[in-house]
C-alpha positions as CSV (number, residue, x, y, z in Angstrom):
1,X,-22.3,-151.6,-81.6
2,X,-21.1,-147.8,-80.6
3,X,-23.4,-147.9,-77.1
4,X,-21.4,-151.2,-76.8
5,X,-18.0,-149.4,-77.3
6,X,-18.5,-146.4,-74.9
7,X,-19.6,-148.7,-72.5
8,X,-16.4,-150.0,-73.0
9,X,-14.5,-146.7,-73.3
10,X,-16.4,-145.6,-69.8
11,X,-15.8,-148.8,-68.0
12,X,-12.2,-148.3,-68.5
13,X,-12.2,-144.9,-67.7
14,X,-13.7,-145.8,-64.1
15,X,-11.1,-148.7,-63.5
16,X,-8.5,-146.1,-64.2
17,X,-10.1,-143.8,-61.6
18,X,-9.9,-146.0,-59.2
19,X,-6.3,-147.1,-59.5
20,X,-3.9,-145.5,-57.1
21,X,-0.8,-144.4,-57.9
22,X,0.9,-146.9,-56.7
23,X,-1.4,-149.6,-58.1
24,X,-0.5,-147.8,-61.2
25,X,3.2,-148.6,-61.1
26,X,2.1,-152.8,-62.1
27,X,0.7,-154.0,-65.1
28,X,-1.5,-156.1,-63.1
29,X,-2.6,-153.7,-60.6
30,X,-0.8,-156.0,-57.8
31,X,2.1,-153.8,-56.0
32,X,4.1,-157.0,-55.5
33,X,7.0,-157.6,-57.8
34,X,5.9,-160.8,-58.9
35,X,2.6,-159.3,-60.3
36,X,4.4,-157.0,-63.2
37,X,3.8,-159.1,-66.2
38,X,6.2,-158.1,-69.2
39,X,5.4,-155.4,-71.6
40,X,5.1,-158.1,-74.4
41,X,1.7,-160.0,-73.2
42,X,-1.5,-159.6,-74.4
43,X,-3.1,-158.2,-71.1
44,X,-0.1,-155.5,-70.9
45,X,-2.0,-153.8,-74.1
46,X,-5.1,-154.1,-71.9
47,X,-4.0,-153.0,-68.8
48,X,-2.4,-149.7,-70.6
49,X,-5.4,-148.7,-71.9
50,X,-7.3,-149.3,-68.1
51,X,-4.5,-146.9,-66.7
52,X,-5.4,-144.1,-69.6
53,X,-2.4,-145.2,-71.8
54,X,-4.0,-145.2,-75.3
55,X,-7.5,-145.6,-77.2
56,X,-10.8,-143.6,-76.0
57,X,-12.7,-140.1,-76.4
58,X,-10.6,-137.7,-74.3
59,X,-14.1,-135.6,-73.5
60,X,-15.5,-139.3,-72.3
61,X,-12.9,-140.4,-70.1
62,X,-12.8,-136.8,-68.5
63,X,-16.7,-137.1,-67.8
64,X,-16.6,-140.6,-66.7
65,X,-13.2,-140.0,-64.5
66,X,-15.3,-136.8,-62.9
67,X,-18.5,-139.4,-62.4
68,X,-16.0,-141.8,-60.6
69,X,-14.9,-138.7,-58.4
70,X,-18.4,-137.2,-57.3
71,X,-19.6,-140.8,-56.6
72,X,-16.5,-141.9,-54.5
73,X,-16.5,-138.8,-52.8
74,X,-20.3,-137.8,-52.1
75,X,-21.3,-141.4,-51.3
76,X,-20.0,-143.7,-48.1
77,X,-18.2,-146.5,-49.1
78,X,-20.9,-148.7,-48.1
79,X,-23.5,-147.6,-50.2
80,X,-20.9,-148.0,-53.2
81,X,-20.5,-151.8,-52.2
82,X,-24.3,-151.7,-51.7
83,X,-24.8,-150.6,-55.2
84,X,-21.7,-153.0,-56.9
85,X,-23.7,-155.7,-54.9
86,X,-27.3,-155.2,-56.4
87,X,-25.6,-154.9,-59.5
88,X,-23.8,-158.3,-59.7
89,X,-27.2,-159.9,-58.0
90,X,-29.4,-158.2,-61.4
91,X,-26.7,-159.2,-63.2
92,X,-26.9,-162.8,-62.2
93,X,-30.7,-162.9,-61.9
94,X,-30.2,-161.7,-65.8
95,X,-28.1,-164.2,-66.6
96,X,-30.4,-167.1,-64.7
97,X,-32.8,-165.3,-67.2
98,X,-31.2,-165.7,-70.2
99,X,-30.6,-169.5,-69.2
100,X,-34.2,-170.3,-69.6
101,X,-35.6,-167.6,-72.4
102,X,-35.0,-164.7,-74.3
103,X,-31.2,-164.0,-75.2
104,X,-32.1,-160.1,-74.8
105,X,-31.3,-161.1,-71.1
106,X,-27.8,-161.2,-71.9
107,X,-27.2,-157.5,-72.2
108,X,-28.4,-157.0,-68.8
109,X,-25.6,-159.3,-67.6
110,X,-23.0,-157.6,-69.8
111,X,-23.9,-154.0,-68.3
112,X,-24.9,-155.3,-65.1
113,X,-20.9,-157.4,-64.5
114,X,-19.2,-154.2,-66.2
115,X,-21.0,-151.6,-63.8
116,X,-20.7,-153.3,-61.2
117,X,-16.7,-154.6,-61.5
118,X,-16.3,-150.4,-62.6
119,X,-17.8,-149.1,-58.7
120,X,-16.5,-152.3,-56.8
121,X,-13.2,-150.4,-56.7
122,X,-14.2,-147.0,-56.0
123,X,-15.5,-148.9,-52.8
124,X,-12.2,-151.2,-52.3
125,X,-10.3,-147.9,-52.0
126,X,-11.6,-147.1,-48.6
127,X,-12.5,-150.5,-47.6
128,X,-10.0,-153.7,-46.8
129,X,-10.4,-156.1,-49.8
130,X,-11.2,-158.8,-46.8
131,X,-14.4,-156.9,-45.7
132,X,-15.5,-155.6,-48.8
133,X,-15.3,-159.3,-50.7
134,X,-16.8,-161.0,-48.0
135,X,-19.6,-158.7,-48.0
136,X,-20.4,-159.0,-51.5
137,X,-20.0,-162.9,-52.1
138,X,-22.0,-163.0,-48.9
139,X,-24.9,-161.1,-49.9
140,X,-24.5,-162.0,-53.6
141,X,-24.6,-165.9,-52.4
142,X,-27.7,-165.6,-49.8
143,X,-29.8,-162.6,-52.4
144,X,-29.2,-165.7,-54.9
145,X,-30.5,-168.2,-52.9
146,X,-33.3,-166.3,-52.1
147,X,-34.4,-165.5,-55.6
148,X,-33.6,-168.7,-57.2
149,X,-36.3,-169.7,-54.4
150,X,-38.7,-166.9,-54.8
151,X,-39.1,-166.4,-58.4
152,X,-37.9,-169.5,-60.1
153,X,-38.6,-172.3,-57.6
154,X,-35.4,-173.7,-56.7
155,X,-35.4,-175.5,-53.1
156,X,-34.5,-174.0,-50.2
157,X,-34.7,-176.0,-47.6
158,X,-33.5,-176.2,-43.9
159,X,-29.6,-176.8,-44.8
160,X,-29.6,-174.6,-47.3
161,X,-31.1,-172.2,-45.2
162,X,-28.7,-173.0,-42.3
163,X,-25.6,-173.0,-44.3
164,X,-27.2,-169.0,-45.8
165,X,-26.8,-168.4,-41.6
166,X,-23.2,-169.8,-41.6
167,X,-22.1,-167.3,-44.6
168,X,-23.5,-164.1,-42.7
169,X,-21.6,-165.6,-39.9
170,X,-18.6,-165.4,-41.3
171,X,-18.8,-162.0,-43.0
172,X,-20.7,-160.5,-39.3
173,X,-17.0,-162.7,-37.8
174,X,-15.1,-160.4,-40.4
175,X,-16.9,-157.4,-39.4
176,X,-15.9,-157.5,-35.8
């Protein structure tokens, strides 16, 4: 249970990393008015503790905020969504996984979902949310397709192939 905790601890020590200041400001992370949820709900208490407001080893949170910084500022922003993106895909293989075996599968899903929503917004910092989400559901979607075919025999066939080329359309459209 106490890996399971400073997983926890770290994850929200990278989501407060990545916050701006102005992000900050919400309890929902959304600058918009309308997104400030009162003090009083349940997700308030979670949000707090996400921004650094309560709960969690100080000497943690400083390591895991400095392990935010060097990667968001020694890697491009690309290779951050690259790596949130093979992430969620072992994550989702893990889960497909799980489906058919061994429950043991389900703590790669748990750590691969939280490290890969902790670096998605190191990335969304320097890239629009349009790009960056389009990229990732794209590639998430097609890598899926693909190994649900290759390892566990789903069917691909010619439409699902087809409509694979109509989602890298659209994120190679968004691109340009």
């Amino acid at each position: 249970m106490r890996p399971f905790l400073l997983l926890l601890v770290a994850t929200a020590s990278a989501y407060r990393a990545a916050l701006s200041p102005r992000q900050a400001s919400t309890v929902s992370g959304c600058a918009a008015p309308a997104c400030a949820a009162p003090a009083a709900l349940p997700t308030a208490r979670c949000h707090l503790l996400l921004r650094g407001g309560g709960g969690g080893s100080p000497l943690l949170v400083r390591l895991v905020e400095r392990l935010a910084s060097t990667i968001e500022t020694a890697l491009p922003a690309s290779t951050i969504l690259a790596i949130a993106i093979a992430l969620e895909i072992g994550a989702t293989t893990c889960m497909k996984l799980a489906a058919l075996g061994s429950g043991r599968w389900l703590v790669g899903v748990g750590l691969g979902y939280t490290l890969c929503f902790s670096i998605f917004p190191l990335a969304l910092k320097r890239l629009p949310l349009s790009l960056a989400y389009a990229v990732w559901s794209g590639v998430g979607t097609a890598a899926a397709a693909i190994i649900g075919n290759a390892c566990f025999g789903e069917v691909l066939g010619r439409r699902q192939v087809a409509s694979i080329g109509l989602i890298v359309a659209g994120v190679v459209g968004l691109n340009t």
